[in-house]
C-alpha positions as a printed NumPy array, in Angstrom:
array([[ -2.212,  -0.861, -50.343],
       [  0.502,  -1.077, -47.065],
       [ -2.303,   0.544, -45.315],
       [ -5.218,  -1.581, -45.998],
       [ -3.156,  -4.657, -44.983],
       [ -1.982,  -3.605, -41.748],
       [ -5.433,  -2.41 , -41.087],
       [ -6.745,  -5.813, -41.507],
       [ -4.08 ,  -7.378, -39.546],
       [ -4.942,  -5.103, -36.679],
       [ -8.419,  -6.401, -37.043],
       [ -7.439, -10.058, -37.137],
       [ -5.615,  -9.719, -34.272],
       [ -8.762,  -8.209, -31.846],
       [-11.147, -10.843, -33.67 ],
       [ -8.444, -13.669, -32.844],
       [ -8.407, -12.555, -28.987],
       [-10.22 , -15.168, -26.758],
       [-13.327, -14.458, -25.854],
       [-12.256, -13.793, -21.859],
       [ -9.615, -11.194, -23.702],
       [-12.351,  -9.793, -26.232],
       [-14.437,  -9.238, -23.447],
       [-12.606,  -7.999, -20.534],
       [-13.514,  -4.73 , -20.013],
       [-17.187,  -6.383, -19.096],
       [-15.273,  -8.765, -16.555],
       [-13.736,  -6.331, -15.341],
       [-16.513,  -3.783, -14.716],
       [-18.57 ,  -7.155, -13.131],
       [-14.87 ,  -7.806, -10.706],
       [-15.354,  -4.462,  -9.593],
       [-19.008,  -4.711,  -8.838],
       [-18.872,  -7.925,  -7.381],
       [-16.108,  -6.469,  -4.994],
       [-17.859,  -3.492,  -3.961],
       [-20.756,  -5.803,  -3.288],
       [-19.107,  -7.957,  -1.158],
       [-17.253,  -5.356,   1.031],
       [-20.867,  -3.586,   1.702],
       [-22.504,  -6.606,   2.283],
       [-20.491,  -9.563,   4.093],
       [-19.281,  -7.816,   7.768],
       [-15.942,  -8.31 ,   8.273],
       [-14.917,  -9.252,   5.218],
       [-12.296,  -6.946,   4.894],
       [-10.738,  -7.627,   7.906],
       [-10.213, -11.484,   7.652],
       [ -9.018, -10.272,   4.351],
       [ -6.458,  -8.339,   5.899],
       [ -5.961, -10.696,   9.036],
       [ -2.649, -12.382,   7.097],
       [  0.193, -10.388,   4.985],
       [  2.996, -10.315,   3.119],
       [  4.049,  -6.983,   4.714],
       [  1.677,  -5.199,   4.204],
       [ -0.564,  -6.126,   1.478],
       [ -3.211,  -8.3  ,   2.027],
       [ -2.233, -12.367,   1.273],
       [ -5.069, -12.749,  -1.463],
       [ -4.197,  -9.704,  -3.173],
       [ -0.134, -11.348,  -2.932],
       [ -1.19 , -14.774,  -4.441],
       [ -3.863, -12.861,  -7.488],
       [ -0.811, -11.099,  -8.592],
       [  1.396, -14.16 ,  -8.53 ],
       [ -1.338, -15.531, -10.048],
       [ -1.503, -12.971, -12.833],
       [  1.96 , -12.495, -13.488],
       [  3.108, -16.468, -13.515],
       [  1.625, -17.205, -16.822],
       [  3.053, -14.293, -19.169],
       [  6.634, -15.016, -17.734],
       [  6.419, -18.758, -18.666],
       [  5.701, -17.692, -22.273],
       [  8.994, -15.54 , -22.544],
       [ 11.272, -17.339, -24.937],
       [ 14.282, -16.503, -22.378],
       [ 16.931, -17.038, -24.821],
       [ 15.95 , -14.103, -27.316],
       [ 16.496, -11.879, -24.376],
       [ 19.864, -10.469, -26.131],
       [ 18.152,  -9.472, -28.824],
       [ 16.301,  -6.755, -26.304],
       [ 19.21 ,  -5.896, -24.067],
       [ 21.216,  -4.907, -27.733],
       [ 18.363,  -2.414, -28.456],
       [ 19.764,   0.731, -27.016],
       [ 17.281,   3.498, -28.379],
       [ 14.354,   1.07 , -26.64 ],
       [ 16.182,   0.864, -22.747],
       [ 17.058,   4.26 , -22.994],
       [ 13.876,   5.697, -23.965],
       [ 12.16 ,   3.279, -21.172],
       [ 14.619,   5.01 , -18.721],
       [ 14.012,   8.349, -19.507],
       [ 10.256,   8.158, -19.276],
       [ 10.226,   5.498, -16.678],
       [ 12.386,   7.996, -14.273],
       [ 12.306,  11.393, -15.413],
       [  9.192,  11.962, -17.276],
       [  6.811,   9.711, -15.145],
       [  8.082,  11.157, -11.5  ],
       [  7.845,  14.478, -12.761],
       [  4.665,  14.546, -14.76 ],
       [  2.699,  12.977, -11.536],
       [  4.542,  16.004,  -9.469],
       [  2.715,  18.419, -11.792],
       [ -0.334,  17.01 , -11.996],
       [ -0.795,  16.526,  -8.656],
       [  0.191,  19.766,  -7.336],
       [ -2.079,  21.286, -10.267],
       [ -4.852,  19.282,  -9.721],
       [ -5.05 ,  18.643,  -5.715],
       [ -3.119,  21.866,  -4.629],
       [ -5.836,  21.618,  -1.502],
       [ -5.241,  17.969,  -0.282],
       [ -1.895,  17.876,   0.594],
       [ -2.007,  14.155,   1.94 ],
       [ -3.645,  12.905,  -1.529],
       [ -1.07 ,  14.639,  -3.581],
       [  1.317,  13.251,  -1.512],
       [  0.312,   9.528,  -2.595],
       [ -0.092,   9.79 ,  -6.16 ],
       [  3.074,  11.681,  -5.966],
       [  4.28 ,   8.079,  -4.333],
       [  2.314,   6.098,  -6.772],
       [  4.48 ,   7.978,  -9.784],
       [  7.419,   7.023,  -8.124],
       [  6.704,   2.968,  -8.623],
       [  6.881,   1.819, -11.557],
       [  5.529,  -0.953, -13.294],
       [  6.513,  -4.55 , -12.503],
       [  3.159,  -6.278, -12.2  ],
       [  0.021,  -6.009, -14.513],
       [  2.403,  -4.336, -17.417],
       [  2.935,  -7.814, -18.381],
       [ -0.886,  -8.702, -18.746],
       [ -1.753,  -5.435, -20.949],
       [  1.213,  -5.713, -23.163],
       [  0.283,  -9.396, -23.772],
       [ -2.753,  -8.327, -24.777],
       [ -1.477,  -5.507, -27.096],
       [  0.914,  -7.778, -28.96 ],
       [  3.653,  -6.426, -27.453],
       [  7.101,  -7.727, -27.474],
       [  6.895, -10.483, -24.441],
       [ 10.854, -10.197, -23.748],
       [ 11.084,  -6.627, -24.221],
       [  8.614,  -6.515, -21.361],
       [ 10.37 ,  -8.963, -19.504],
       [ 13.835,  -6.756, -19.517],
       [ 11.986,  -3.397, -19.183],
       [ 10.394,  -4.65 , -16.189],
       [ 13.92 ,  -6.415, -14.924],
       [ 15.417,  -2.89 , -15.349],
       [ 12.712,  -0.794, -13.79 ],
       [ 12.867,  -3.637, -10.808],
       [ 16.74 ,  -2.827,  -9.768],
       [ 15.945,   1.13 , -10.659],
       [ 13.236,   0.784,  -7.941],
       [ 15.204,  -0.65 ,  -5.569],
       [ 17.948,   1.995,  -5.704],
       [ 16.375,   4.806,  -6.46 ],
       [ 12.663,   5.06 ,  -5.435],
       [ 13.614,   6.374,  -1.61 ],
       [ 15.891,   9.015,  -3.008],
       [ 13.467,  10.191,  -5.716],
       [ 10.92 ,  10.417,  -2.934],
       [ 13.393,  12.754,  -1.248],
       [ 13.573,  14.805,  -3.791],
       [ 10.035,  15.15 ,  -5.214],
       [  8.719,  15.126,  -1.59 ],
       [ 11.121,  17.435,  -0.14 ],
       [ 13.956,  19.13 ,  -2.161],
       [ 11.903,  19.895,  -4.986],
       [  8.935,  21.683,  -3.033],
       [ 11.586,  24.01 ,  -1.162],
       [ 12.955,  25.204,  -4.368],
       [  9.598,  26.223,  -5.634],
       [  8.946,  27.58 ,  -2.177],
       [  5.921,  24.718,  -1.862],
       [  4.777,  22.597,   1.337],
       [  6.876,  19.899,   2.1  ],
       [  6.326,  16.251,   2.854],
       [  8.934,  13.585,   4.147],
       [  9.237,   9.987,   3.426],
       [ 10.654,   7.258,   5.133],
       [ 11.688,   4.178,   3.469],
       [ 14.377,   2.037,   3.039],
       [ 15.927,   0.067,   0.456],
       [ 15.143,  -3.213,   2.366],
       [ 11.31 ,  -2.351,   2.29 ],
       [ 11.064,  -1.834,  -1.687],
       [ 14.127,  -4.683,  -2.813],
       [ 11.254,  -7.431,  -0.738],
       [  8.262,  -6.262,  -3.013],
       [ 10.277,  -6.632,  -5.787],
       [ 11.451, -10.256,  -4.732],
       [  8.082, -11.361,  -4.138],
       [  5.993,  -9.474,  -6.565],
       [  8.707, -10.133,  -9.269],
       [ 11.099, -13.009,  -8.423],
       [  8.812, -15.767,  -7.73 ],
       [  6.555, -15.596, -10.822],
       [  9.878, -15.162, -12.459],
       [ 11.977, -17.84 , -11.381],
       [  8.828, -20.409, -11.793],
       [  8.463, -18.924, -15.441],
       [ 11.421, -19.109, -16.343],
       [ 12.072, -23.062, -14.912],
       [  8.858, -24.191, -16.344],
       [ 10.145, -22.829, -19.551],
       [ 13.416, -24.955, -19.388],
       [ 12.138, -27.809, -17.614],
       [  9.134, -27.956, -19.891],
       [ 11.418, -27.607, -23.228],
       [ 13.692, -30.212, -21.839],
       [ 11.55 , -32.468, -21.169],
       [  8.756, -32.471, -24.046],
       [ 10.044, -29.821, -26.606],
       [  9.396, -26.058, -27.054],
       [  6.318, -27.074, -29.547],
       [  4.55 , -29.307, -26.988],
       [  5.497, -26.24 , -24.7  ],
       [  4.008, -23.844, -26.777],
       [  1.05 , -25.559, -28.391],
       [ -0.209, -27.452, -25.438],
       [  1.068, -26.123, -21.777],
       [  0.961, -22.226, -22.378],
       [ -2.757, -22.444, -23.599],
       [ -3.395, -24.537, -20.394],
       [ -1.995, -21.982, -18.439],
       [ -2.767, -18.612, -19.952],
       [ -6.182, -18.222, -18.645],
       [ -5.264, -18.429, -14.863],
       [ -3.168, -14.418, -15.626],
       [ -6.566, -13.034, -16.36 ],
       [ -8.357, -14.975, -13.868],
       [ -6.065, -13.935, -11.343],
       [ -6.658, -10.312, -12.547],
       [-10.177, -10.645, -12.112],
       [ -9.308, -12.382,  -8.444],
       [ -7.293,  -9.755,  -7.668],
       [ -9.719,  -6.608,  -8.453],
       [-12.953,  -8.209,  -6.236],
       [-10.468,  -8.027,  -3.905],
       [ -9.47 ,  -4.655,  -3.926],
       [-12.399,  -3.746,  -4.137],
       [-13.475,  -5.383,  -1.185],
       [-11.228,  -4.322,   0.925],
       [-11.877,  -0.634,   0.071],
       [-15.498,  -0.501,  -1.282],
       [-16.784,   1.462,   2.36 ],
       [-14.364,   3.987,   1.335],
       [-14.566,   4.423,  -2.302],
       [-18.643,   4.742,  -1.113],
       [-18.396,   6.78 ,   1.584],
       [-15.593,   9.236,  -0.136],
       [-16.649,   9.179,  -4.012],
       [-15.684,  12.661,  -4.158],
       [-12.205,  12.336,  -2.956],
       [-12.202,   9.35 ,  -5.095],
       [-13.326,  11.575,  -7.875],
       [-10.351,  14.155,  -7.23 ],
       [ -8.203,  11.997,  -7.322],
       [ -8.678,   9.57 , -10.536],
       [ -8.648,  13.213, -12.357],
       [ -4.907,  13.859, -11.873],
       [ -4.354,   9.43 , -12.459],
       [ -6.919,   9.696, -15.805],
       [ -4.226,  12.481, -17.027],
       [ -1.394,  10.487, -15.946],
       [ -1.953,   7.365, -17.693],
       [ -3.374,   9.067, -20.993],
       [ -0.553,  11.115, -21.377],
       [  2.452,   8.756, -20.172],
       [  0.936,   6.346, -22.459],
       [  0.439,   8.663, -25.421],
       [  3.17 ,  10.647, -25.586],
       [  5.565,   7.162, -24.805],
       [  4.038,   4.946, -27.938],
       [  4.447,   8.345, -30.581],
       [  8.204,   8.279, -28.827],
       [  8.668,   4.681, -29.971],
       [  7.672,   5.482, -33.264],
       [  9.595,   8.374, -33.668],
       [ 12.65 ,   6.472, -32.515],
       [ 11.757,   3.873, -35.421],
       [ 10.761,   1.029, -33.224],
       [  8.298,  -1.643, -34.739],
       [  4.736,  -2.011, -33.188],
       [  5.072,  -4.699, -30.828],
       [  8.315,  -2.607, -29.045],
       [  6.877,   0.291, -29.159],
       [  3.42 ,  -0.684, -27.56 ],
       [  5.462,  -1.915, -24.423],
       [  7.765,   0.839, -24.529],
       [  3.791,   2.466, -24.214],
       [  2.452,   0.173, -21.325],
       [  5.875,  -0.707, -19.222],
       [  5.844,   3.489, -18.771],
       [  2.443,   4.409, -18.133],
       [  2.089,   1.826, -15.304],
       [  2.83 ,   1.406, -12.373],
       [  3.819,  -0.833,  -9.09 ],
       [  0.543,  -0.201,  -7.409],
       [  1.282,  -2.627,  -4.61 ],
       [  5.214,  -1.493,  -3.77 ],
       [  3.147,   2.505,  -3.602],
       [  0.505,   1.135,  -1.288],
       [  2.581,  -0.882,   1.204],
       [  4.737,   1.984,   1.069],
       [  1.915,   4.791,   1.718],
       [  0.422,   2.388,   4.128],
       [  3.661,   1.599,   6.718],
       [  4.633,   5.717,   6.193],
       [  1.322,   7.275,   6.755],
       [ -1.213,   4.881,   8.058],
       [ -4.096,   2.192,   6.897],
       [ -6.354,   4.918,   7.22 ],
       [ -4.492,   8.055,   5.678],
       [ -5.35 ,   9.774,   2.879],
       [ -1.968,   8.49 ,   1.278],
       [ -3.057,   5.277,   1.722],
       [ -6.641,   6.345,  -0.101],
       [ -4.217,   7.439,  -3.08 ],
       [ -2.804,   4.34 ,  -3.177],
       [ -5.869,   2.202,  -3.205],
       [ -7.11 ,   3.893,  -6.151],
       [ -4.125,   3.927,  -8.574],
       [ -5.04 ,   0.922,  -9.995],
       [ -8.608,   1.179,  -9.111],
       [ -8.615,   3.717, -12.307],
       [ -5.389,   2.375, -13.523],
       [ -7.036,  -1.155, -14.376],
       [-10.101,  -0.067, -16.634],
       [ -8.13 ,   2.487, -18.227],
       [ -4.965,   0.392, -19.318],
       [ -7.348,  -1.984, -20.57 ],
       [ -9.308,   0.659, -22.8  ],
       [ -5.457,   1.269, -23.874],
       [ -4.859,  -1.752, -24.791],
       [ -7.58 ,  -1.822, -27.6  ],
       [ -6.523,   1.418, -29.107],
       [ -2.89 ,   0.105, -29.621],
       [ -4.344,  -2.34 , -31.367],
       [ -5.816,  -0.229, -33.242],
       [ -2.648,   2.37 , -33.849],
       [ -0.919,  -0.697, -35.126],
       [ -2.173,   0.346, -38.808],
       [  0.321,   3.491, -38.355],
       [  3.209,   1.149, -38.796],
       [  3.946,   0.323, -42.221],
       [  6.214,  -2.836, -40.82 ],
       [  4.368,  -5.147, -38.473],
       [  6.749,  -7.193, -36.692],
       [  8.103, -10.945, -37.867],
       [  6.745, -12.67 , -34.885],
       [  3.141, -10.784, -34.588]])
């Protein structure tokens, strides 16, 4: 039976993982532990963590998510890239819920959910407005997604973040509260501020994936590429992950401590969020008829989100210390466990495609 196979395709593909994937959600719980250890128990930590920047997130944080995002854009097969950009019903449906749906579903939650912290609801509403650039890449990797899809959705969310994040803000900050005769916020931020996250956070890993792809293939061959320098290199994405959370952690584990009910009110509106973004986006890639692995990063390129670009922004607007910031800090504090939790149960709604993709 169609069914049976798929099923058992689905479960080849979680049993083939490496055991760092298989196992993640355990390094990831011990990342976060280890973090919160470390900011509670070495003084000062997090400010010689802070004591050099790229703007203004810390310069460990900067080089884990090079870190993480370098290896998944070396393994993009850049010339199969027009067979993404020619699939209209996929970039259209990653707009829509990328820039109207996400936005506005993080408006409602938050104003439903934190209608008594106005500076909280203010940064998730922030956090809704970035969208994904960074860690989409390692949890649609992990799904089986469709690598070059990823790598165009992200391209196109990139320039749609650079041109429209400040006026969204506008509007979901301050137009759109008038009309519904709401309190207003303001935000300040030019295109300048966002285009450099997106340069750094985006262009570097992609530029050195994509020339280690060419140079590699032209020197040695696309099997020797494939077979022997990507498995060299794939590890260091998740180890940069881990890297990446003791960090974060680190740097905020006094506050995620001393505030773990304002933590708790706000992960309620993010848990929502992601469930639902990611939900309702990977049934609207199979209603549109898109096979598993596009649909699954239709799924992950729209529930997440460009946690760094909404805390550098949240942190020169408001403060290190405001309650923005705090927002900011734990988007992908929930976002991380989460995403990965998602990432096994698209594996597992692969068995409601009758089609698995050529290339799975």
């Amino acid at each position: 039976m169609p069914s049976t196979t798929v099923t058992t395709k689905s479960s080849g593909v979680i049993g083939g993982l490496s055991t760092l994937d298989r196992f993640l959600p355990v390094w990831i719980g011990l990342a976060m532990a280890a973090g919160l250890l470390l900011g509670r128990l070495v003084p000062g930590l997090d400010t010689a963590l802070e004591a050099v920047k790229i703007g203004e997130i810390s310069l460990p944080i900067a080089l884990g998510l090079l870190l993480m995002m370098y290896p998944v854009l070396a393994k993009v097969r850049y010339d199969r890239l027009d067979t993404v950009t020619g699939d209209r019903r996929m970039l259209l449906a990653s707009l829509v819920l990328n820039w109207i749906v996400g936005p506005a579903l993080m408006f409602a939650l938050a104003w439903a959910l934190l209608p008594d912290l106005p500076e909280y609801r203010t940064g998730l509403i922030i956090v809704g407005l970035a969208r994904c650039i960074a860690m989409v890449l390692i949890w649609n990797d992990l799904a089986c997604g469709d690598r070059e899809a990823a790598a165009v959705l992200v391209a196109l969310n990139s320039i749609f973040q650079v041109i429209a994040f400040g006026a969204l803000g506008w509007f979901y900050l301050e137009i759109l509260p008038g009309w519904l005769g709401l309190s207003q916020a303001a935000l300040d931020v030019s295109m300048w501020d966002i285009a450099q996250y997106v340069l750094i956070f985006l262009g570097i890993p992609l530029a050195a994936g994509y020339l280690s792809r060419k140079l590699g293939e032209r020197s040695k061959g696309r099997e020797w590429y494939e077979t022997r320098f990507l498995p060299k290199i794939g590890p260091i994405a998740l180890y940069g992950l881990l890297f990446t959370i003791v960090i974060l952690f680190a740097l905020q584990g006094h506050t995620i401590s001393e505030r773990p009910l304002d933590v708790a009110r706000i992960a309620l509106p993010l848990l929502a969020y992601f469930f639902l973004m990611w939900g309702g986006s990977f049934l609207a890639g199979r209603a549109i008829g898109l096979p598993y692995d596009r649909t699954s990063t239709l799924a992950f390129t729209a529930a997440g989100n460009n946690f760094e670009l909404a805390i550098a922004v949240a942190v020169g607007v408001f403060g290190v210390t405001s309650g923005q910031a705090l927002a900011g800090v734990v988007g992908p504090l929930i976002e991380v466990p989460v995403l990965v939790a998602l990432v096994y149960v698209s594996l597992w709604g692969r068995r409601l495609f009758s089609k698995e993709p050529a290339d799975a």
